[in-house]
C-alpha positions, 0 to 999 in steps of 0.5 A, spaced: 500 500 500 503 507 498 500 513 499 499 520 495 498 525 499 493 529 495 489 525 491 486 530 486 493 532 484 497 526 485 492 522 480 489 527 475 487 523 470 483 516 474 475 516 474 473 516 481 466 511 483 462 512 489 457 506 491 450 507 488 448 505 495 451 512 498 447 517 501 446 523 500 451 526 507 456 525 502 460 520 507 462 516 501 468 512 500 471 513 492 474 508 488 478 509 483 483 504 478 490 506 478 494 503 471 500 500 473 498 501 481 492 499 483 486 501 486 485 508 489 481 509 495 479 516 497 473 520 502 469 523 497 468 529 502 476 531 501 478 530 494 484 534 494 485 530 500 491 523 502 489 518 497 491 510 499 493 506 493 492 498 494 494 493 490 490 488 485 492 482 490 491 487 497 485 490 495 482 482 493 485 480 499 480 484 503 474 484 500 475 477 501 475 478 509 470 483 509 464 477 505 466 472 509 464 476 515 473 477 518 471 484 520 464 484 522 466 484 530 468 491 528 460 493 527 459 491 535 451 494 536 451 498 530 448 491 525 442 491 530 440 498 530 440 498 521 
């Protein structure tokens, strides 16, 4: 994982994506193919914010974790109350 510290900047050339699931608070998390790096990933709130930069393999690695449950002990509560 590498990190650019402005995401507007740094990737001027990627096409940013939001979740069609995400509200209208515009508390969204933005995606975006890297060419030769990777996926990026940024708070759609601040987009001349830090950006992080996972690869392919670490990207995968963790959607696999989160379908198969790895982080839900994160959620404690907060699956009840949605």
């Amino acid at each position: 994982m590498g990190q650019v510290p402005n995401a507007r900047v740094a990737l001027p050339d990627v096409t940013w994506r939001k979740s069609a699931r995400s509200g209208k608070q515009g508390n969204c998390v933005e995606l975006a193919p890297v060419p030769a790096q990777g996926v990026a990933v940024r708070n759609s709130r601040f987009p001349e914010g830090p950006a992080l930069v996972f690869s392919v393999a670490e990207l995968s690695s963790f959607l696999a974790d989160i379908k198969r449950g790895a982080y839900d002990d994160l959620l404690g509560d907060a699956r009840s109350s949605s």
